[in-house]
Every structure is written in C-alpha cells, then in structure tokens.
C-alpha positions in Angstrom: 6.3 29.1 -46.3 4.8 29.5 -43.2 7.0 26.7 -41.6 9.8 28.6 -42.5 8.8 32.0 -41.6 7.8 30.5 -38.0 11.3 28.7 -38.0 12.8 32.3 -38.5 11.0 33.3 -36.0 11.9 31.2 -33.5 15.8 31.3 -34.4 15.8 35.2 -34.0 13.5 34.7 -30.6 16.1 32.4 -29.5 19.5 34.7 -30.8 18.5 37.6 -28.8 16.9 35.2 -25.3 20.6 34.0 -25.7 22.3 37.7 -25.6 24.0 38.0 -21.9 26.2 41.3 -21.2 29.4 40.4 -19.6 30.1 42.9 -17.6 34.1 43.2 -16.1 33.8 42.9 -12.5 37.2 44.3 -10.8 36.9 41.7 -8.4 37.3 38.9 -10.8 39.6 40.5 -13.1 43.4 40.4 -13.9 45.3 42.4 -15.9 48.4 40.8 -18.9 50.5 43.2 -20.0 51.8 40.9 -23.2 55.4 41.6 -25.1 54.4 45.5 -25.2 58.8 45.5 -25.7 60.7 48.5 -27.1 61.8 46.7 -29.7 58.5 45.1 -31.0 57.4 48.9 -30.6 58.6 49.6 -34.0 56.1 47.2 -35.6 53.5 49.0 -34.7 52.1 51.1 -37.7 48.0 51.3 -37.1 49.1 54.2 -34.0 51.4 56.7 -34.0 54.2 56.2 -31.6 53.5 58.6 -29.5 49.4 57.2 -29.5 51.0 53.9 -28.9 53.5 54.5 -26.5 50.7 56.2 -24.0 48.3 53.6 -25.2 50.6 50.8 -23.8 51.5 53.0 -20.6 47.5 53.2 -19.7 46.7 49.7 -19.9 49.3 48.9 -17.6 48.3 51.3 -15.3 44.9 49.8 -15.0 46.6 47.3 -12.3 47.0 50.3 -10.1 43.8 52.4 -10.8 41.9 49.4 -9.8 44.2 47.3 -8.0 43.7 44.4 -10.3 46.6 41.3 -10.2 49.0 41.4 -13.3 50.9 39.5 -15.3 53.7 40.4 -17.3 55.5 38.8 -20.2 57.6 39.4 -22.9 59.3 37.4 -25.7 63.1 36.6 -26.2 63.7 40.3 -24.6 68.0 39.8 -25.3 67.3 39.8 -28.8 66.2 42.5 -30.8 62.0 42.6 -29.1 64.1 44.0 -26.5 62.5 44.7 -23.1 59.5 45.6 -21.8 59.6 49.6 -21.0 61.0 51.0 -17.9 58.3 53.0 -16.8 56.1 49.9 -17.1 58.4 47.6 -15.0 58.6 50.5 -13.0 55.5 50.5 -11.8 55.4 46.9 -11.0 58.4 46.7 -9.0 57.2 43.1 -7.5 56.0 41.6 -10.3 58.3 38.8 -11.6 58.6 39.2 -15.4 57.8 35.7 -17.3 60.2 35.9 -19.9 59.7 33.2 -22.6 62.3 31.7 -25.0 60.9 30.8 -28.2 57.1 30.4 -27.0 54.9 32.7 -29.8 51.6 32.1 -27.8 52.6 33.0 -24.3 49.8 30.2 -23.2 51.8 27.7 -24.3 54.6 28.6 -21.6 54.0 26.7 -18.2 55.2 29.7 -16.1 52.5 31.9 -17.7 49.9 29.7 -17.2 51.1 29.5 -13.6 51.0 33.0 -13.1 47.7 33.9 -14.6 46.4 31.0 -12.9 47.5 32.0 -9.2 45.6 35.4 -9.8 42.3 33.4 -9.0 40.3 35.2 -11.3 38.6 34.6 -14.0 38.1 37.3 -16.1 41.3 38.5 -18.2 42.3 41.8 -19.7 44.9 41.6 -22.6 46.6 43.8 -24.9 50.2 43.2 -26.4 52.4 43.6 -29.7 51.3 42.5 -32.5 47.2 41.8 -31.9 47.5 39.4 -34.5 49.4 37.4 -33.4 50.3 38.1 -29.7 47.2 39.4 -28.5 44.9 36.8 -30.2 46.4 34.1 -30.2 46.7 34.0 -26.2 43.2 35.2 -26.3 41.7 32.8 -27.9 43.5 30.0 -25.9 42.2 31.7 -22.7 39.0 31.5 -24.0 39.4 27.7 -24.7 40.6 27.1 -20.8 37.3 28.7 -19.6 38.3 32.3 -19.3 36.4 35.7 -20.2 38.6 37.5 -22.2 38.6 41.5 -22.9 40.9 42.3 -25.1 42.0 46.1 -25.2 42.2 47.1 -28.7 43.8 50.5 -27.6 46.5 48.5 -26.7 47.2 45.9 -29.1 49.3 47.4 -32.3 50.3 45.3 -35.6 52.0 46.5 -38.6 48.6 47.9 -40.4 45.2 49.0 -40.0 43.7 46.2 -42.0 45.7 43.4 -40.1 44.1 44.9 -36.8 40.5 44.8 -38.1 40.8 41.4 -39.4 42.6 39.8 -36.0 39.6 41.6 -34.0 37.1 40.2 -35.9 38.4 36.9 -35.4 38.6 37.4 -31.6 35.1 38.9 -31.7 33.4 36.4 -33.3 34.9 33.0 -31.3 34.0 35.0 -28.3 36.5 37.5 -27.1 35.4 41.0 -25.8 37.4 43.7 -28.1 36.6 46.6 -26.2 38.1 50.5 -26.4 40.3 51.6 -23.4 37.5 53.8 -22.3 35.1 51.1 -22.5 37.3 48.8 -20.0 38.1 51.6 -17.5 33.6 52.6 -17.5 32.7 49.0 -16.9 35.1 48.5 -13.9 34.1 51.7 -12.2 30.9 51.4 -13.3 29.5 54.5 -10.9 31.7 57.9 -11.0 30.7 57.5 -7.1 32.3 54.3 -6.8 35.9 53.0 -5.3 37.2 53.8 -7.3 35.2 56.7 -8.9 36.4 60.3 -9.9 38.6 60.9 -7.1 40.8 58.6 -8.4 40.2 57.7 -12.2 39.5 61.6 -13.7 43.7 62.0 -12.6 44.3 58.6 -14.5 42.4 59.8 -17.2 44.4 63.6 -17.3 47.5 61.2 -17.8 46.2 59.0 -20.3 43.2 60.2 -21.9 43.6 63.8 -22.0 40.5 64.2 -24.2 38.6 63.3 -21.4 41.2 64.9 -18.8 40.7 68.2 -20.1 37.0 68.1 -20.4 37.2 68.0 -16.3 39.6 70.4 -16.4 37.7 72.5 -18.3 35.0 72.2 -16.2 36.6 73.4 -13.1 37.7 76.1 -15.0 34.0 77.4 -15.6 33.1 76.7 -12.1 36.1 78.4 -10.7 36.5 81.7 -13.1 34.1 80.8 -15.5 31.3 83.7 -16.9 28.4 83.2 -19.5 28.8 84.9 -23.1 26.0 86.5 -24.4 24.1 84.0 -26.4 25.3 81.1 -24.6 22.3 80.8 -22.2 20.5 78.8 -24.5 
C-alpha cells in the first residue's frame, strides 16, 4: 500500500513538473485561413450564420491586427464549396490562394506545405469548415511535423454541436491548443499597452466582438456625459 500511494505520488509530482504554458508569441506565429468557402458555409449548424459568418471574418483579420503571415486555402472552390468570401480575399489582396483539387487534409498538398513553411514560423493558428474534419485533421498533422498548433474553435463550424465537442477533444488531447477567439487575440497582445495594445485591438474588437466593443464604448460614454445614480456609489 504504501509503495503504491508513494508511486501516486510521484506520478502526480511528475504530471504537474511536466505542465508548460505555451504561450502565442506574434513573432512566431502564422495565421491559415482553411476552406472557410461560401458554399461549405451552409454546413455549418453549431453557429448561427450570422455568428459564423463574423466568426470566420475575425480570424482572418487577425493577420492584420497583428501583422502575422497567412495562408489561405480552399477546397475544389469550382464546385459546389464554392470560394472563399470576398471580403476575406479582399483583405489579402497579395496572398496567392492554394487551391487544392481533391486533397481533404490540406497537409497533404505540396503547395500548402510550401506556403506554411516559407512563413518561418513555428507556431500556427487554424480554423476552417468543418473542425472535424478540416480543421483537425491539418492540425493534427502539423502537430506531427513539429508545429504548435492553436486551433480557433470560434472559427471552426461542423454540422452539430456534438460533432464539434468530440473533434476538439481529439485535438486537445494529442496536443493541439483549442482556444476561444478572445483567448488568441489576449495572449498575442498580452499588455493593453503593447503594439499592438488598445489603440489598435479595442476597434478590431467593435467590429468583431461587439460584446467587448461596446463595453469600451460604454465606458467612454460615462467618462464623457456620464453621472452617478443615487445608490450607485457603492
């Protein structure tokens, strides 16, 4: 008994020595924008589409709010996955689109292993259509090739609530990050003081996380016309 106990011990001693907090460093990071298509738009069911459709639109704009390298891809796009959105291509006029052909796991295609590749960096933030299958699948193989993955579950949509929970565990536990939107945008500024810091990310968030975009705008509103209630100088 004792053996045991002091094995138990030592195994949950040695579980949380082993703990490290991987922390996304915007230096090191690149961004993968993966087959968020308007056709494959219409598998999504665990978002609303208009949740999705601004979802999809943040995580792309992460390349520009913190000037991170991207990658884009989509799958068979003349067909009915269709293209990526405008608005997304839009704001990557210079970024040449891999378009596979019949590749499911868009690790398997040479070009986009080329093009993650020649961002130099070596931590990778994903989200596409569907997370199941998309998203983890070129996850996971990322992880294999020696890669820190963050996956943006904000961002990845499949066609129910229980498929997504099940294809995040699976990523969490061989080693993927699954983080929230929020989460992903904190860690790379990391200080509201930073570059970028509030200046900057407090508009990004107005546009695509109004919850948070109206809590500053709320804010300014007390400090610009703002008076105290009775009772509310508790």
């Amino acid at each position: 008994m004792k053996l045991t106990l002091a094995l138990l011990v030592t195994s949950l001693i040695a579980c949380v020595s082993a703990f490290e907090f991987k922390r996304i460093d915007k230096k090191n990071a690149a961004l993968i924008v993966l087959d968020h298509q308007v056709g494959l738009f219409h598998l999504v069911k665990d978002y609303t589409p208009a949740e999705y459709r601004n979802n999809i639109l943040a995580h792309a704009g992460l390349g520009k709010a913190f000037d991170l390298p991207v990658v884009l891809s989509s799958s068979s796009e003349t067909g009915p996955n269709g293209p990526l959105p405008k608005e997304i291509i839009d704001m990557y006029p210079n970024v040449t689109i891999v378009k596979r052909q019949g590749e499911v796991n868009a690790w398997d295609n040479s070009d986009f292993r080329k093009a993650v590749e020649a961002t130099g960096k070596k931590q990778i933030i994903i989200a596409g259509i569907t997370t199941d299958v998309c998203t983890a699948f070129c996850a996971l193989s990322l992880l294999q090739a020696g890669y820190e993955v963050y996956a943006n579950a904000d961002a990845s949509g499949t066609f129910a609530l229980e498929t997504a929970r099940d294809a995040n565990e699976r990523m969490r536990d061989a080693g993927v990050n699954v983080l929230s939107h929020f989460a992903i945008v904190c860690d790379l500024m990391r200080d509201w003081r930073g570059n970028p810091g509030a200046d900057t990310l407090l508009p990004y968030l107005d546009t695509y996380f109004p919850v948070y975009g109206f809590l500053a705008r709320a804010h300014r509103a007390a400090i610009n016309n703002g008076t105290i209630f009775p009772g509310e100088n508790v």
